[in-house]
PDB file of N, CA, C and O in Angstrom:
ATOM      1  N   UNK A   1     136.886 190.205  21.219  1.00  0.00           N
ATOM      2  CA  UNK A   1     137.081 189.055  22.080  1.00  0.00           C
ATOM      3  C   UNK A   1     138.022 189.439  23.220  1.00  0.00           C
ATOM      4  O   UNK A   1     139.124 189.821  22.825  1.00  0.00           O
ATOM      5  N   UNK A   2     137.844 189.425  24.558  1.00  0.00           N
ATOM      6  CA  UNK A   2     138.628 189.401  25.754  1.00  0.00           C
ATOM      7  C   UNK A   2     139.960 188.657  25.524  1.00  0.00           C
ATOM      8  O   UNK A   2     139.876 187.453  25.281  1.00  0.00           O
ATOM      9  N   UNK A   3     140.664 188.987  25.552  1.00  0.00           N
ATOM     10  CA  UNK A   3     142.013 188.185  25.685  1.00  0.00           C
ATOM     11  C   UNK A   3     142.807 188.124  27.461  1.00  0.00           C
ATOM     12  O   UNK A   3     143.315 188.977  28.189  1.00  0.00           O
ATOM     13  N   UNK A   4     142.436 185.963  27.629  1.00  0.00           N
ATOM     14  CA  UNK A   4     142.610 185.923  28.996  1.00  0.00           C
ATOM     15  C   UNK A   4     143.903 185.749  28.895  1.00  0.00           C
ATOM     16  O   UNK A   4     144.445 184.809  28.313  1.00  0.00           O
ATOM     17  N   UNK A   5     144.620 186.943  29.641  1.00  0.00           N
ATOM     18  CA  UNK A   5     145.885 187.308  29.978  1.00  0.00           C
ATOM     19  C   UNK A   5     146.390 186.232  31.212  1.00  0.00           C
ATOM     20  O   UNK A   5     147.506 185.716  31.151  1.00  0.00           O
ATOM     21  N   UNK A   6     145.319 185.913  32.487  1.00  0.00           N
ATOM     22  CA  UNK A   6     145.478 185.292  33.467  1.00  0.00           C
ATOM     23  C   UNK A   6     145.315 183.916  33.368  1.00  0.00           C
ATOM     24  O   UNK A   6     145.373 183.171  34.346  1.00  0.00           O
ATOM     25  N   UNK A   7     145.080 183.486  32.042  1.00  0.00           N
ATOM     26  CA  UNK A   7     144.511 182.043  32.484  1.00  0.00           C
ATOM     27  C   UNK A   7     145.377 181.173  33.228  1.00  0.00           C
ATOM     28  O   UNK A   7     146.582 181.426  33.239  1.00  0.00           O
ATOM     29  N   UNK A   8     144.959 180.255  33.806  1.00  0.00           N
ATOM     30  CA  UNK A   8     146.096 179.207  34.165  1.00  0.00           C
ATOM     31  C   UNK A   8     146.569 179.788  35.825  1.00  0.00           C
ATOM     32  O   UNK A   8     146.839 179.079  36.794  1.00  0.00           O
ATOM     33  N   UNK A   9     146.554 181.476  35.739  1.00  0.00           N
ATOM     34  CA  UNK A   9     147.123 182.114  37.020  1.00  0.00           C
ATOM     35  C   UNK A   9     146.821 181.519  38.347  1.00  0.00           C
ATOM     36  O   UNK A   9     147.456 180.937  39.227  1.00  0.00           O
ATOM     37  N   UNK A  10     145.660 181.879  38.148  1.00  0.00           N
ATOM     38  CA  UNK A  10     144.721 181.529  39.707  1.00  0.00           C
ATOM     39  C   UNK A  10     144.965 179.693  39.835  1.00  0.00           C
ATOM     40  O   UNK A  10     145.535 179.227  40.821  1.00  0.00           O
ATOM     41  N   UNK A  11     144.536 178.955  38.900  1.00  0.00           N
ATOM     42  CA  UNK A  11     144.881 177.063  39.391  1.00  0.00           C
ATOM     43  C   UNK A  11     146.187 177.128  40.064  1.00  0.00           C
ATOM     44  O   UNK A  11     146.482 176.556  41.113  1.00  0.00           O
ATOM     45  N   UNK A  12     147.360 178.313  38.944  1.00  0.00           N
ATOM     46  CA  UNK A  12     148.698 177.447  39.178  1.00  0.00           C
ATOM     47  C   UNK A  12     148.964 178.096  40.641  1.00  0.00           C
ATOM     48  O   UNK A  12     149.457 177.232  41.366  1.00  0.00           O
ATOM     49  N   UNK A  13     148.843 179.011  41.139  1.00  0.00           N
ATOM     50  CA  UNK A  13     148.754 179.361  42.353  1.00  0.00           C
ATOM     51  C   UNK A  13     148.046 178.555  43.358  1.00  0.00           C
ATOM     52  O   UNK A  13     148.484 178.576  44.508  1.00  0.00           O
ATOM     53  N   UNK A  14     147.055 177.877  43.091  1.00  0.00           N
ATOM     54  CA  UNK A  14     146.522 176.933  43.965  1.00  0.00           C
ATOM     55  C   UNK A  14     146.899 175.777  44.373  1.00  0.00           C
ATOM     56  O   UNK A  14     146.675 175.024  45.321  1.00  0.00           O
ATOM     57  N   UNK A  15     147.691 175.816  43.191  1.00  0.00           N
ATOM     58  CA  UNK A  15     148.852 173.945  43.178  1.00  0.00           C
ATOM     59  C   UNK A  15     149.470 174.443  44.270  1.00  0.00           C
ATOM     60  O   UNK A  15     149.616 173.905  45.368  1.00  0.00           O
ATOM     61  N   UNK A  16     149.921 175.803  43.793  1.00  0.00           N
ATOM     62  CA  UNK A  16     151.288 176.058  44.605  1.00  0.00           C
ATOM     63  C   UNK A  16     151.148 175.846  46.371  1.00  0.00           C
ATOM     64  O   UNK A  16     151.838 175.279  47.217  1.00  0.00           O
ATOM     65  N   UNK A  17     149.944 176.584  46.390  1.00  0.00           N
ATOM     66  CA  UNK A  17     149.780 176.908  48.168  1.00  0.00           C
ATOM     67  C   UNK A  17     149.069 175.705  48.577  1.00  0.00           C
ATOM     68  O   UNK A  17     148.931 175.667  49.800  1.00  0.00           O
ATOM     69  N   UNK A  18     148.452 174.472  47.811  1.00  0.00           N
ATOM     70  CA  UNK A  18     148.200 173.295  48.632  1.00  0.00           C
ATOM     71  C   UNK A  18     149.168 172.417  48.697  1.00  0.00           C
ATOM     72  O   UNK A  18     149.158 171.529  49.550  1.00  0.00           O
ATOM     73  N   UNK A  19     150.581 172.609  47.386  1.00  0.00           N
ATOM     74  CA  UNK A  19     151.650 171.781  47.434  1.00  0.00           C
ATOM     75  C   UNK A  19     152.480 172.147  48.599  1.00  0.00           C
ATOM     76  O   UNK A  19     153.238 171.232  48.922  1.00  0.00           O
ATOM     77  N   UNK A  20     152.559 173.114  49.263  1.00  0.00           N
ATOM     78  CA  UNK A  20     153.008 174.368  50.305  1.00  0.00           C
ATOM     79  C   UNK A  20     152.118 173.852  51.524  1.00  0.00           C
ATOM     80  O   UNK A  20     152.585 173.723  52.656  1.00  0.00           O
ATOM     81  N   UNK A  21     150.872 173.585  51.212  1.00  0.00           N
ATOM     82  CA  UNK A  21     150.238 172.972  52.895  1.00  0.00           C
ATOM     83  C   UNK A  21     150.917 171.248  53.071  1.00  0.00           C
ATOM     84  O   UNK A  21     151.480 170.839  54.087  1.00  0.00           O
ATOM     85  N   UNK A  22     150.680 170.449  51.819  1.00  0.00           N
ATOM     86  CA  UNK A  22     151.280 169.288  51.589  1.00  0.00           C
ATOM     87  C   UNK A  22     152.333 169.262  52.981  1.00  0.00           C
ATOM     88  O   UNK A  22     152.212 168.832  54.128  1.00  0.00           O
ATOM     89  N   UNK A  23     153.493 170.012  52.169  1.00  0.00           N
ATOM     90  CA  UNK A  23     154.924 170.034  52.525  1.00  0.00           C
ATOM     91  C   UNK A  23     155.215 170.001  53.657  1.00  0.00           C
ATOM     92  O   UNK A  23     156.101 169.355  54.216  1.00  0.00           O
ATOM     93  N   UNK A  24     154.211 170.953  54.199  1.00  0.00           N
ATOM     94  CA  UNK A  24     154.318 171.453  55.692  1.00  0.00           C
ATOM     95  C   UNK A  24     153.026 170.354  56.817  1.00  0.00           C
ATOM     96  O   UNK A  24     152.500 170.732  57.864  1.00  0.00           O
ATOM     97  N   UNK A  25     152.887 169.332  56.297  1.00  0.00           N
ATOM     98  CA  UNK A  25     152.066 168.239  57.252  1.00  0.00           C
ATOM     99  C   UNK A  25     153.665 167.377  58.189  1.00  0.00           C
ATOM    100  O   UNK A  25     154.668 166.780  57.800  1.00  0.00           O
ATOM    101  N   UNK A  26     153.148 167.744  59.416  1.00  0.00           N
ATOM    102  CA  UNK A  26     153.751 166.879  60.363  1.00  0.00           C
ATOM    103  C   UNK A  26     153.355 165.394  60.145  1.00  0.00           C
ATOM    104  O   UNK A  26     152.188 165.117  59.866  1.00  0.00           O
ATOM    105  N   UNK A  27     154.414 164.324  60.281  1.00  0.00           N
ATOM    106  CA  UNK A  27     154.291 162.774  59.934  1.00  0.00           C
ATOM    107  C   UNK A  27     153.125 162.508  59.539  1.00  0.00           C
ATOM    108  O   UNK A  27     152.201 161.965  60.144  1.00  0.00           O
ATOM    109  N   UNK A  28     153.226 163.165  57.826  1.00  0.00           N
ATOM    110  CA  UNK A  28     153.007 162.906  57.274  1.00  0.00           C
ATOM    111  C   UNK A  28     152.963 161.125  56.776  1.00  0.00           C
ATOM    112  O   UNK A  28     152.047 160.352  56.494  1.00  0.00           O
ATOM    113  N   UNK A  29     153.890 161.051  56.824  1.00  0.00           N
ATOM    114  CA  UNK A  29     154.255 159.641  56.745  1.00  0.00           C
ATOM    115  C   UNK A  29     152.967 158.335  57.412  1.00  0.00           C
ATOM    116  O   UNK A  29     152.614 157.225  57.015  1.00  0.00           O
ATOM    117  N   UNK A  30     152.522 159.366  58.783  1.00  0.00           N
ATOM    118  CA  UNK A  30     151.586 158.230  59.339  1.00  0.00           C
ATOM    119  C   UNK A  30     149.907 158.023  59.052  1.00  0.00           C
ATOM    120  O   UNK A  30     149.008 157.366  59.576  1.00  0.00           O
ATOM    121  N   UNK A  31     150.036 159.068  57.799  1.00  0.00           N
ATOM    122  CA  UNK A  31     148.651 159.145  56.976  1.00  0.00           C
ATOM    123  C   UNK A  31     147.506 157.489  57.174  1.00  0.00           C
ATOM    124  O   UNK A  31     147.847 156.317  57.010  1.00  0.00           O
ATOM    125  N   UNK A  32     146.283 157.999  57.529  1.00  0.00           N
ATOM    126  CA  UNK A  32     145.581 156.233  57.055  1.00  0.00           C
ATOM    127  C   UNK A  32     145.524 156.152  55.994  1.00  0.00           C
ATOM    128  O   UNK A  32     145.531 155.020  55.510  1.00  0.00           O
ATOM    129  N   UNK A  33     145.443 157.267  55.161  1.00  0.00           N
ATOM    130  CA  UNK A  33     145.139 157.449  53.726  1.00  0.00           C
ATOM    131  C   UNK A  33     146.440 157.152  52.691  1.00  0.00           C
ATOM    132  O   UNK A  33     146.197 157.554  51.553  1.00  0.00           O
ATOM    133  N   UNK A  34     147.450 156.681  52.810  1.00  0.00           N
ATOM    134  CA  UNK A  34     148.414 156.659  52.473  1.00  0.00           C
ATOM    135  C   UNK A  34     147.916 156.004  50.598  1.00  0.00           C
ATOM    136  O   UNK A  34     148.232 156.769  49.687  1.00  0.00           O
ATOM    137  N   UNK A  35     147.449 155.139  50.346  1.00  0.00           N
ATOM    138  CA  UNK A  35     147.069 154.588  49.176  1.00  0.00           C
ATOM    139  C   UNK A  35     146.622 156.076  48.383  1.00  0.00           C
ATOM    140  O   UNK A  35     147.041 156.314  47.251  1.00  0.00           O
ATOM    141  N   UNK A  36     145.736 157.022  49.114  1.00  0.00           N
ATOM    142  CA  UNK A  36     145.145 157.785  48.116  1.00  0.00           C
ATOM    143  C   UNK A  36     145.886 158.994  48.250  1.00  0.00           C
ATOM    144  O   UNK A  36     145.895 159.738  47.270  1.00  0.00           O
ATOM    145  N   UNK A  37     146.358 159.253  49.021  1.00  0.00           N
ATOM    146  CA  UNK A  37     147.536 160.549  48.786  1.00  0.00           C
ATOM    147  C   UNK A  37     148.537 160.233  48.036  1.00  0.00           C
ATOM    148  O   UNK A  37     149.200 161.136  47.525  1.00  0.00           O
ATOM    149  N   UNK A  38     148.827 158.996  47.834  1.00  0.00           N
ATOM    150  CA  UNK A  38     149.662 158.879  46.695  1.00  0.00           C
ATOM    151  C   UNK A  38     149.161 158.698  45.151  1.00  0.00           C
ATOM    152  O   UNK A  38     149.856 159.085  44.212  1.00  0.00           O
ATOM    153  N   UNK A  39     147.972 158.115  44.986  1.00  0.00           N
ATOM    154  CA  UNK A  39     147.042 158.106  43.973  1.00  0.00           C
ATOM    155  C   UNK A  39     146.917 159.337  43.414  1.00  0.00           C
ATOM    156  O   UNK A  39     147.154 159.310  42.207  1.00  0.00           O
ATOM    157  N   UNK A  40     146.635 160.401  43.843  1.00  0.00           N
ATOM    158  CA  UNK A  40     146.747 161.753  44.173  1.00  0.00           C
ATOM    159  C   UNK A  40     147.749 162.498  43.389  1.00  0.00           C
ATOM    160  O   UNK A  40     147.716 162.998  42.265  1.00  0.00           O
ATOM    161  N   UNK A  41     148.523 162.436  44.179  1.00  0.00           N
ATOM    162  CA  UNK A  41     149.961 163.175  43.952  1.00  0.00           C
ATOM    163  C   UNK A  41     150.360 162.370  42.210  1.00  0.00           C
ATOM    164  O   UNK A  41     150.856 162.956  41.247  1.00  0.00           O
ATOM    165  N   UNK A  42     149.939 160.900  42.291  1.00  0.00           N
ATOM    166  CA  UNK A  42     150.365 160.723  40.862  1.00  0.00           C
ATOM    167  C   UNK A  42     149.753 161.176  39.890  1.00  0.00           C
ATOM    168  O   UNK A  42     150.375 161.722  38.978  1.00  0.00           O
ATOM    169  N   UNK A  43     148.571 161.065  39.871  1.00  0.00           N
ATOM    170  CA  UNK A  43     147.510 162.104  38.746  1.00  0.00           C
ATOM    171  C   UNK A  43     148.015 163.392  38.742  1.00  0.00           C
ATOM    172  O   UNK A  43     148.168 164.012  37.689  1.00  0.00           O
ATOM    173  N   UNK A  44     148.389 164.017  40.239  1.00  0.00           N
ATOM    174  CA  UNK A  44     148.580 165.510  40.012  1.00  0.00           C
ATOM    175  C   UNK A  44     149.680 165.868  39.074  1.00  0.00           C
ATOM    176  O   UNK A  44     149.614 166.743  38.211  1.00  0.00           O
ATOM    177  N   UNK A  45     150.927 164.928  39.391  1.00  0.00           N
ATOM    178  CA  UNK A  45     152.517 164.772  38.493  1.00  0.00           C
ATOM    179  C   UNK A  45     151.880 164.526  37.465  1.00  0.00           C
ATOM    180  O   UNK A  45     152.030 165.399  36.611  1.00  0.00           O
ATOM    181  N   UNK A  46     151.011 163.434  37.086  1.00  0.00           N
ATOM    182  CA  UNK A  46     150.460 163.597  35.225  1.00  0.00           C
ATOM    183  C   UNK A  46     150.077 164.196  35.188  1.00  0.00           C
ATOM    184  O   UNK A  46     150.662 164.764  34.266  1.00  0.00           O
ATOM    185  N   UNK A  47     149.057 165.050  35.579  1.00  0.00           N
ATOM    186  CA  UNK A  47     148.768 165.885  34.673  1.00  0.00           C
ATOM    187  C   UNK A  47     149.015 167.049  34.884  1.00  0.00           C
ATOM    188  O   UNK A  47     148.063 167.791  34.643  1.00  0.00           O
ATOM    189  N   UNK A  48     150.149 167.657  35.336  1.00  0.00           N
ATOM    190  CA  UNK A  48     150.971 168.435  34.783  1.00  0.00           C
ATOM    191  C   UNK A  48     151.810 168.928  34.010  1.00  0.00           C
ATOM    192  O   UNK A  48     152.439 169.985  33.991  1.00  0.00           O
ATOM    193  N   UNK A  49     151.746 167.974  33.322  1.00  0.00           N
ATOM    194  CA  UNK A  49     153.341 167.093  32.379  1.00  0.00           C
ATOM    195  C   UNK A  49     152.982 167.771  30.591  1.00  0.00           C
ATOM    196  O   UNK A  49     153.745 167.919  29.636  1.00  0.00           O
ATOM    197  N   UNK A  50     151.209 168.107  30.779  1.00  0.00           N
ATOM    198  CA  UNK A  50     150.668 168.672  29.725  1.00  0.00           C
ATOM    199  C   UNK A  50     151.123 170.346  29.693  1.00  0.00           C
ATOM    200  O   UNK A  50     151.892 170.893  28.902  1.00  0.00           O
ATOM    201  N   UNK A  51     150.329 170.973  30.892  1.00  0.00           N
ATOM    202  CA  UNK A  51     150.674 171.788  30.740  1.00  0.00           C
ATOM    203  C   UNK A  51     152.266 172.766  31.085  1.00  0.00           C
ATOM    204  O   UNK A  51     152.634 173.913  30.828  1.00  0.00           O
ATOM    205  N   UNK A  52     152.608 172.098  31.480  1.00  0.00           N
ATOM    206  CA  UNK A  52     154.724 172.550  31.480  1.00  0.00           C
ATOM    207  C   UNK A  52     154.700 172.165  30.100  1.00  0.00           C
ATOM    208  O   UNK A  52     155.067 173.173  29.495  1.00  0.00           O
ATOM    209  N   UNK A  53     154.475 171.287  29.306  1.00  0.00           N
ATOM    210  CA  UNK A  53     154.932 171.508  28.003  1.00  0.00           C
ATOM    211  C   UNK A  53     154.561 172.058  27.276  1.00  0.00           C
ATOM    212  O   UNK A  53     155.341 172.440  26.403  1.00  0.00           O
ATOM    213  N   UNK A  54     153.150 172.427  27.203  1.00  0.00           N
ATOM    214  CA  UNK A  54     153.039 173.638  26.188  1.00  0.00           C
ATOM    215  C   UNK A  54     153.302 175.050  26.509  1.00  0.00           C
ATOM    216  O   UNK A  54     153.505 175.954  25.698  1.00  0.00           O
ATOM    217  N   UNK A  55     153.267 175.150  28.128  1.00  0.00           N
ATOM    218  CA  UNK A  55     153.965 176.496  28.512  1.00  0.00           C
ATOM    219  C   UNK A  55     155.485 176.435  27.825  1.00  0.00           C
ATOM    220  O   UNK A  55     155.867 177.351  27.098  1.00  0.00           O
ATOM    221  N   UNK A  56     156.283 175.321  28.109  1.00  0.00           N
ATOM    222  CA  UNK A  56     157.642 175.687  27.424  1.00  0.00           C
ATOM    223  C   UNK A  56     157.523 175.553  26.228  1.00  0.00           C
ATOM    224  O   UNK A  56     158.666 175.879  25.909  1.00  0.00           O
ATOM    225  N   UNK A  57     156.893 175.263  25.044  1.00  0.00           N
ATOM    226  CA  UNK A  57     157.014 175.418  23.783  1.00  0.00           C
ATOM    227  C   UNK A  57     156.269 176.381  22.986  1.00  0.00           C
ATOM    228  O   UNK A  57     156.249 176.498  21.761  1.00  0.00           O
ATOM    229  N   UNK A  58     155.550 177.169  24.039  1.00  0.00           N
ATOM    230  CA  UNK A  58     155.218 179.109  23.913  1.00  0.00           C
ATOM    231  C   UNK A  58     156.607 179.719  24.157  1.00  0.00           C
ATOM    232  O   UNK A  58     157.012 180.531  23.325  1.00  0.00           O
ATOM    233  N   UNK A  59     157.537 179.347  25.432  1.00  0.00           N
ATOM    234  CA  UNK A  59     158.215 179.958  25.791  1.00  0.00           C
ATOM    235  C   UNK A  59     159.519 180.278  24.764  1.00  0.00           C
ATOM    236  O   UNK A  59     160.109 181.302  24.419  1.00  0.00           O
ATOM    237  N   UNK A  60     159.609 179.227  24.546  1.00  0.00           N
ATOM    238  CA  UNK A  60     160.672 178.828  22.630  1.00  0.00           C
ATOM    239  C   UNK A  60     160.057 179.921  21.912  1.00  0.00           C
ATOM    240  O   UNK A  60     160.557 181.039  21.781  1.00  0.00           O
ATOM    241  N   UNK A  61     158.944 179.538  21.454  1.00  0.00           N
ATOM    242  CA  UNK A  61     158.716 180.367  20.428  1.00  0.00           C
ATOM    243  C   UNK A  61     158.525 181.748  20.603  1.00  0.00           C
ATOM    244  O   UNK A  61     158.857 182.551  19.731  1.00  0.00           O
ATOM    245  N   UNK A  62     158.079 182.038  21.531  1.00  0.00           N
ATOM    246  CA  UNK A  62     158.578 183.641  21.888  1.00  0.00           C
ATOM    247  C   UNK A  62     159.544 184.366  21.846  1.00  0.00           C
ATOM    248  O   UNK A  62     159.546 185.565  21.566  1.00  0.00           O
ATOM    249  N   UNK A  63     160.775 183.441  22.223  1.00  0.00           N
ATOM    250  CA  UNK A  63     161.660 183.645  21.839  1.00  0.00           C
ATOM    251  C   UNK A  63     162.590 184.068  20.493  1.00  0.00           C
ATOM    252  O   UNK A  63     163.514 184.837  20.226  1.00  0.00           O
ATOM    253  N   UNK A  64     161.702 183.015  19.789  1.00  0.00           N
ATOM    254  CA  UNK A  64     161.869 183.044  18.282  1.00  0.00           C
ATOM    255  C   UNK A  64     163.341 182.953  18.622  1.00  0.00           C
ATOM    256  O   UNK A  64     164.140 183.886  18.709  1.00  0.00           O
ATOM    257  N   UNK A  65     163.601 181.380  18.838  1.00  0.00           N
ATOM    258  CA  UNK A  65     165.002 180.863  19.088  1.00  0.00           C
ATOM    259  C   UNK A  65     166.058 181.212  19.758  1.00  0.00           C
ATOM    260  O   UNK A  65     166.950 180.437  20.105  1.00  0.00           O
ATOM    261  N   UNK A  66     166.014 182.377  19.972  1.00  0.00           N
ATOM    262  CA  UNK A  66     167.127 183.581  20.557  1.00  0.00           C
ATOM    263  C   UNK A  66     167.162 182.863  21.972  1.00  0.00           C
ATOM    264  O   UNK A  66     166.205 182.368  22.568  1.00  0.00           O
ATOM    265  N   UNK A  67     168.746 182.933  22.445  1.00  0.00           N
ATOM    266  CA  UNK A  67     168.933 182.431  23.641  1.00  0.00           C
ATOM    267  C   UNK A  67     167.824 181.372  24.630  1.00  0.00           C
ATOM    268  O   UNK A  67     167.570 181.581  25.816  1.00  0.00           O
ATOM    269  N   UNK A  68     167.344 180.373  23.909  1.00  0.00           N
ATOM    270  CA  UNK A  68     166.549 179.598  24.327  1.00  0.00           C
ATOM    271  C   UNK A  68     167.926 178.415  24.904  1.00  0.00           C
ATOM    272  O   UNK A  68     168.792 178.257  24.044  1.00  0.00           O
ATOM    273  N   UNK A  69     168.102 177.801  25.944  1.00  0.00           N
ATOM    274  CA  UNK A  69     169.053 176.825  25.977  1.00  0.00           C
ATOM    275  C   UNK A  69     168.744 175.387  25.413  1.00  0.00           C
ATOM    276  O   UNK A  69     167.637 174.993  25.046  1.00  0.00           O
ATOM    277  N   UNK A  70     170.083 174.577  25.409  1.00  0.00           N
ATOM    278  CA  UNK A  70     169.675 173.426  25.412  1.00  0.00           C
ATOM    279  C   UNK A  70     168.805 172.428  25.530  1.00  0.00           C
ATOM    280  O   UNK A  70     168.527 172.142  26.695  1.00  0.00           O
ATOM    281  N   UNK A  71     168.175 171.676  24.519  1.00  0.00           N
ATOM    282  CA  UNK A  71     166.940 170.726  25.175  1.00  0.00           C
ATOM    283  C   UNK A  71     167.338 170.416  26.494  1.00  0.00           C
ATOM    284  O   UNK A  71     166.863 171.034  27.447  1.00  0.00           O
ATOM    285  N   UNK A  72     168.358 169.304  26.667  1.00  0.00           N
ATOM    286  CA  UNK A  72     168.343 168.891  28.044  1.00  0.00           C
ATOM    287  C   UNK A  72     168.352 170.316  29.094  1.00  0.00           C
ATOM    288  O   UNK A  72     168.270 169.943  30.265  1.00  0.00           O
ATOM    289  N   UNK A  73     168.408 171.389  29.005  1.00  0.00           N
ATOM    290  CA  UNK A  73     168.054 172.351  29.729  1.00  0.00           C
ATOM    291  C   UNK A  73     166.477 173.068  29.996  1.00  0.00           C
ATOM    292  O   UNK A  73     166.226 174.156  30.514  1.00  0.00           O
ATOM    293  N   UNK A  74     165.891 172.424  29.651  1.00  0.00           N
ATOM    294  CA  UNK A  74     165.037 172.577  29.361  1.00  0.00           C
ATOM    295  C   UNK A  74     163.918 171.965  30.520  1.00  0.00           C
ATOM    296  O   UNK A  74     164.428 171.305  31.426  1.00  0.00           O
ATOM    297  N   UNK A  75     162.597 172.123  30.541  1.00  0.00           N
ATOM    298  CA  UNK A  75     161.709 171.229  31.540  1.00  0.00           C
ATOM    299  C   UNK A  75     161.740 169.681  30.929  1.00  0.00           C
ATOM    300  O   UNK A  75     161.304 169.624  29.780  1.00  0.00           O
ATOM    301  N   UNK A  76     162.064 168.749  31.347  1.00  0.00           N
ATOM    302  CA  UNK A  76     161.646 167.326  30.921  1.00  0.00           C
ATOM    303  C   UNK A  76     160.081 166.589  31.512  1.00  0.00           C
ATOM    304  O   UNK A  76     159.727 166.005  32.536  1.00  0.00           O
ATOM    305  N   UNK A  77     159.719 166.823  30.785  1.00  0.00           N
ATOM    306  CA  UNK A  77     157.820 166.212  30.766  1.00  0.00           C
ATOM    307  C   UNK A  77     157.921 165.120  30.919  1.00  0.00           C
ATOM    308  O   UNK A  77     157.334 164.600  31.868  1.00  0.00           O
ATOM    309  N   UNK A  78     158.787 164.273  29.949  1.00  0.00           N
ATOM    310  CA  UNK A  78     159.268 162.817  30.455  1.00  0.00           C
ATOM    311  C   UNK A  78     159.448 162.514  31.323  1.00  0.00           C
ATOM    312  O   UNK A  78     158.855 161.480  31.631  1.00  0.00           O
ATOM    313  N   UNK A  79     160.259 163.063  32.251  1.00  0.00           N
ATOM    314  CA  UNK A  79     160.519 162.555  33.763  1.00  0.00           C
ATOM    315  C   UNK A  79     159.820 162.539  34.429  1.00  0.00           C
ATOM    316  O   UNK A  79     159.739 161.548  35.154  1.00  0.00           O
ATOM    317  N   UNK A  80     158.617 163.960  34.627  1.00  0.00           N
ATOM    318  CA  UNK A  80     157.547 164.298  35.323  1.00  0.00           C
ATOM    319  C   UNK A  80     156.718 162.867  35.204  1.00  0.00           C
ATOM    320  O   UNK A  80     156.202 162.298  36.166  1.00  0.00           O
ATOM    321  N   UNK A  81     156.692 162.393  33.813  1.00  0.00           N
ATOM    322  CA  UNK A  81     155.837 161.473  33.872  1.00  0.00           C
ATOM    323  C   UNK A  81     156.366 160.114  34.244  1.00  0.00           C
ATOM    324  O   UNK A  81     155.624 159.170  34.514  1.00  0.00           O
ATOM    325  N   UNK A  82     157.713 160.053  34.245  1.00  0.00           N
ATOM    326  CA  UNK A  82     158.201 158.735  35.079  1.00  0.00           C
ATOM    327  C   UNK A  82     157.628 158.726  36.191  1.00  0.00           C
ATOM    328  O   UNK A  82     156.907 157.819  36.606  1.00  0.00           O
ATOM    329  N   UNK A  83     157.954 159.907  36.855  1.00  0.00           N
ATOM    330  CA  UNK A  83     158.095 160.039  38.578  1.00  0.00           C
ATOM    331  C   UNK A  83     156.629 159.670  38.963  1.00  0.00           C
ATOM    332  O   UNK A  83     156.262 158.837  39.791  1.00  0.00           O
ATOM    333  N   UNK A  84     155.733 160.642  38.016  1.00  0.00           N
ATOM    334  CA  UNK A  84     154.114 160.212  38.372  1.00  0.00           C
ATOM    335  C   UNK A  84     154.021 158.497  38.216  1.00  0.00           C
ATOM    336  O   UNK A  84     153.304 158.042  39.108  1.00  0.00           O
ATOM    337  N   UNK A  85     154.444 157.684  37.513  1.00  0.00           N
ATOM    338  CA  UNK A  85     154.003 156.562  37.225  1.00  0.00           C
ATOM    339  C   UNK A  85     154.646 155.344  38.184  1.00  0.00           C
ATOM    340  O   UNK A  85     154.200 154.236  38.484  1.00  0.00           O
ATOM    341  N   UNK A  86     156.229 156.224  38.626  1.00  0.00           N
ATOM    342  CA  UNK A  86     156.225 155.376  40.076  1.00  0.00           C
ATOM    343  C   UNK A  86     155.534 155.729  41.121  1.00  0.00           C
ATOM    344  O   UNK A  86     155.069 154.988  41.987  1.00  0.00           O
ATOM    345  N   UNK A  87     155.466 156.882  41.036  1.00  0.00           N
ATOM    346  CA  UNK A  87     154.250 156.979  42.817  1.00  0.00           C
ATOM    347  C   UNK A  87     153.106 156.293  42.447  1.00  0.00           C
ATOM    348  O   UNK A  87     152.545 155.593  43.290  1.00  0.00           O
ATOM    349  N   UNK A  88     152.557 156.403  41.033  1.00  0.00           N
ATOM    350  CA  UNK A  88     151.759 155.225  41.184  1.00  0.00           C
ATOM    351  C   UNK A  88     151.870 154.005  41.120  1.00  0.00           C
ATOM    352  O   UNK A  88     150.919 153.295  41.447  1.00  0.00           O
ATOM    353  N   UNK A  89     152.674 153.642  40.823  1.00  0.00           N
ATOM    354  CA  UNK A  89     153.169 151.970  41.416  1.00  0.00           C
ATOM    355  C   UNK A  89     153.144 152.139  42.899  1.00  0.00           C
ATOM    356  O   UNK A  89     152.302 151.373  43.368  1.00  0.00           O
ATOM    357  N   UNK A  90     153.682 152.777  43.726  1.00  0.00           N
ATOM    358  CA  UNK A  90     153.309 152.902  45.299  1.00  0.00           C
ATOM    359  C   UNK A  90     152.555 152.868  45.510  1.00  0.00           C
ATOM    360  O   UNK A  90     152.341 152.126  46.468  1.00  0.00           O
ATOM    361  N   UNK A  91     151.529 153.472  45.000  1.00  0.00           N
ATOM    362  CA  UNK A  91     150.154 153.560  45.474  1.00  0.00           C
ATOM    363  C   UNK A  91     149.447 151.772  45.434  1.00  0.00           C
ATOM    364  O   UNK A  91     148.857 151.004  46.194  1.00  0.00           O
ATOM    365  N   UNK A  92     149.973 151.802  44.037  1.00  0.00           N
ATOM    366  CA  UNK A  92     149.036 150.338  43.682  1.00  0.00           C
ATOM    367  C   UNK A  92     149.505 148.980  44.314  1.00  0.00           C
ATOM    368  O   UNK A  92     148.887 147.936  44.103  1.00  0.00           O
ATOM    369  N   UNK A  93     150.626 149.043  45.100  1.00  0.00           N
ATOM    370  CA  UNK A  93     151.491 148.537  45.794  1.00  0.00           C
ATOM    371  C   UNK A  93     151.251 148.620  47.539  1.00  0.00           C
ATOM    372  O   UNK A  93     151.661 147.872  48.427  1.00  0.00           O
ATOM    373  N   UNK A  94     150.611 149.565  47.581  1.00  0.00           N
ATOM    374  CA  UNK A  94     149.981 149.962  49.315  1.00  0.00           C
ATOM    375  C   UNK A  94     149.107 149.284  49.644  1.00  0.00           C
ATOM    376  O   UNK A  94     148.596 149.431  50.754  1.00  0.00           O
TER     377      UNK A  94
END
């Protein structure tokens, strides 16, 4: 069986360089689309929230406990998913 060494590589790089075009939009702000770029961005914050957490709870266990820090040091998935669920209140609010 192939063992995919890359998986995940190529998407998470793609987040990266359209979150990177995102960033870099001039007034932005004066979008017509404003309802669905935020619709958007909130799905994108959920569903990320999956995979940061099972990447960090490979990352633990690789560790096999050794210098792993503090939970609260840790990625919080929780928050990710606050933050997604107010931009979608913005959205649903636009």
């Amino acid at each position: 069986m192939t063992r995919l060494n890359h998986l995940g590589a190529d998407q998470a790089a793609t987040i990266r360089v359209l979150a990177a075009r995102l960033a870099e939009i001039d007034n932005l702000r004066d979008t017509s689309s404003l309802r669905e770029v935020l619709l958007d961005l909130s799905y994108a914050l959920a569903n990320l929230a999956g995979p940061i957490g099972a990447l960090t709870d490979q990352w633990i266990v690789e560790r096999d406990g050794v210098d792993v820090p503090p939970a609260d040091e840790l990625p919080d998935t929780e928050a990710l998913l606050l933050i997604a669920a107010a931009v979608r209140h913005l959205a649903d609010n636009t």
